[in-house]
BALOBA-1460 file (C-alpha; in Angstrom, 3 decimals):
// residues 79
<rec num="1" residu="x" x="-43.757" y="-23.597" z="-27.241"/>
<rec num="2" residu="x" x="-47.206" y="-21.932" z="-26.905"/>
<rec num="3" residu="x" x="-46.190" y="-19.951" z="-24.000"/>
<rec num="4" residu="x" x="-43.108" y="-18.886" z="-25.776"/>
<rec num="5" residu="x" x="-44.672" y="-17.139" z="-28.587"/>
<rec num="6" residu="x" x="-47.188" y="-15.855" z="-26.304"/>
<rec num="7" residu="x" x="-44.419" y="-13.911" z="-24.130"/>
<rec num="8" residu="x" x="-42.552" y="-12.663" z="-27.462"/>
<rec num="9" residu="x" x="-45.802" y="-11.390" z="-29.188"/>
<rec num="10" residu="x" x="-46.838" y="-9.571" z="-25.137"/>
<rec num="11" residu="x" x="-43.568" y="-8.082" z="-25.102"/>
<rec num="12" residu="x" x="-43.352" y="-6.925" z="-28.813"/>
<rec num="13" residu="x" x="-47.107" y="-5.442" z="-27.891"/>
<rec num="14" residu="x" x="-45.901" y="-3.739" z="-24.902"/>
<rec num="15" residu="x" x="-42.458" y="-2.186" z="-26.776"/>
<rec num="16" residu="x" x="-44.394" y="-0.832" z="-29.647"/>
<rec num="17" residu="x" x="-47.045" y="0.724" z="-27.383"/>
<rec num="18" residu="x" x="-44.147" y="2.234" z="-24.658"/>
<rec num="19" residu="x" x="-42.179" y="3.719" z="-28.124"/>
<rec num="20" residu="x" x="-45.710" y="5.143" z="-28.749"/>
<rec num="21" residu="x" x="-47.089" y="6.759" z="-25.504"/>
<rec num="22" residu="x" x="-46.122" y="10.158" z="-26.799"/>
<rec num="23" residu="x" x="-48.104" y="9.861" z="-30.285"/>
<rec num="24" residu="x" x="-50.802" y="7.896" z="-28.861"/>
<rec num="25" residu="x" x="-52.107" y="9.386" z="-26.165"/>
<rec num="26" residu="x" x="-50.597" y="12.907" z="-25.588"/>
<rec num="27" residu="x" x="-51.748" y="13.355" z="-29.627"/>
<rec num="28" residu="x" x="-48.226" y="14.458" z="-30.365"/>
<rec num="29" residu="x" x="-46.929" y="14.437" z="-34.270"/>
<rec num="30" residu="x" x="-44.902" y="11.314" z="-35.454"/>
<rec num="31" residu="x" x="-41.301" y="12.904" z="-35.500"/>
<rec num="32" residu="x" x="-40.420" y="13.636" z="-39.378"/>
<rec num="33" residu="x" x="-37.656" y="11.994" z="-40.610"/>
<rec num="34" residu="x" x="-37.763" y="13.023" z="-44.038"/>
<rec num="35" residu="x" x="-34.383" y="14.555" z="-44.685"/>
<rec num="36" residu="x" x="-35.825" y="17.557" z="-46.846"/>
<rec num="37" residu="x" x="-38.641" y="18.555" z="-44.536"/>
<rec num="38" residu="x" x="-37.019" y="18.186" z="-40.772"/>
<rec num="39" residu="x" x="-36.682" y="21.230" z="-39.597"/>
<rec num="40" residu="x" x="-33.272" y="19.802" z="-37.734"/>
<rec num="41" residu="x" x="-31.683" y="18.798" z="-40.986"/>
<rec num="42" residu="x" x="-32.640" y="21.810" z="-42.865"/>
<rec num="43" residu="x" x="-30.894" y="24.117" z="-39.861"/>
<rec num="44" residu="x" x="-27.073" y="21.579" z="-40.182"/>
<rec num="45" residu="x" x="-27.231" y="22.624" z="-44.600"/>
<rec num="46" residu="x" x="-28.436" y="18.969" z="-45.185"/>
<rec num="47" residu="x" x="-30.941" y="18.613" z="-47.342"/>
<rec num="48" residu="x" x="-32.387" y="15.709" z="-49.711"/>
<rec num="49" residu="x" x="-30.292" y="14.295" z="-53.045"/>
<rec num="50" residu="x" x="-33.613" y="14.912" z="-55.310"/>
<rec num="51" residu="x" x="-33.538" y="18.855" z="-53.944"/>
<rec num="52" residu="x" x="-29.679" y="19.521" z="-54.569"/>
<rec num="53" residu="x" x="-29.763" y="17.887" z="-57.982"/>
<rec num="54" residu="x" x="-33.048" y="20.400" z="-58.893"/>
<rec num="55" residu="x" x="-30.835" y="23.354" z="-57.544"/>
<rec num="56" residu="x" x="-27.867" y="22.091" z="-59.215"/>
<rec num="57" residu="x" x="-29.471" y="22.029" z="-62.425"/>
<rec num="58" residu="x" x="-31.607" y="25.410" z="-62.211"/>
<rec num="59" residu="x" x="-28.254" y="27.136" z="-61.877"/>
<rec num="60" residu="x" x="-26.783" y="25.464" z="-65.176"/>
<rec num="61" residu="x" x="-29.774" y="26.198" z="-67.086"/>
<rec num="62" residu="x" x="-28.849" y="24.562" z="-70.875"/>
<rec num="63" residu="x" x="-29.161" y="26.930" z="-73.790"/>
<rec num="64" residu="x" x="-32.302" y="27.533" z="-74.983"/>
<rec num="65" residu="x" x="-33.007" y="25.847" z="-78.628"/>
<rec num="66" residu="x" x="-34.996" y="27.400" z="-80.913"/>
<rec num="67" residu="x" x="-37.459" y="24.599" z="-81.919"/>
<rec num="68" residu="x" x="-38.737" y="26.370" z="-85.001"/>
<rec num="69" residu="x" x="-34.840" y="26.243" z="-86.426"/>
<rec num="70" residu="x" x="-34.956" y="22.814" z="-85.517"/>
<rec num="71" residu="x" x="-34.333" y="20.155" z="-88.649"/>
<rec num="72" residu="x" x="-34.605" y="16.120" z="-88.437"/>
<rec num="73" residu="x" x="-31.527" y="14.617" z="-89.788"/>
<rec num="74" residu="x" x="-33.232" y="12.061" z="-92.386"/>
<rec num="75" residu="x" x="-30.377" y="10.597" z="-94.002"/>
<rec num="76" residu="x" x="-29.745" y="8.724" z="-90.907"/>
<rec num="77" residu="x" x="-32.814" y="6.990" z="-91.453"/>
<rec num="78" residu="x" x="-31.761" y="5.724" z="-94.698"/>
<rec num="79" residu="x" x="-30.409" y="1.915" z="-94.387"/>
């Protein structure tokens, strides 16, 4: 059982440091998978939900109110 968990955790040790030979030692950037700031992504038109729903809503723009004409409704208040 011992030398079971001792080959897993060797292997596991070995995969994550083969995925990371690039980062590790040739100091190379960690490959940005952010959807809004890849490069990649930005170049196909896809960009993040949070960003399209900003843009989507700077182009409605709601009416401006005019907060000095602006009266509380008290009888609603009333029970």
């Amino acid at each position: 059982m011992l030398q079971l968990l001792i080959i897993v955790t060797a292997l596991v040790s070995l995969s994550f440091l083969f995925l990371g030979i690039n980062i590790f030692f040739f100091g190379r950037k960690f490959p940005e998978t952010e959807v809004g700031t890849n490069r990649n992504m930005i170049r196909l038109g896809i960009r993040c939900p949070q960003c399209e729903e900003r843009s989507r809503y700077r182009k409605q723009r709601p009416v401006k109110v005019n907060l000095k004409n602006l009266r509380p409704d008290w009888t609603l208040l009333k029970g």
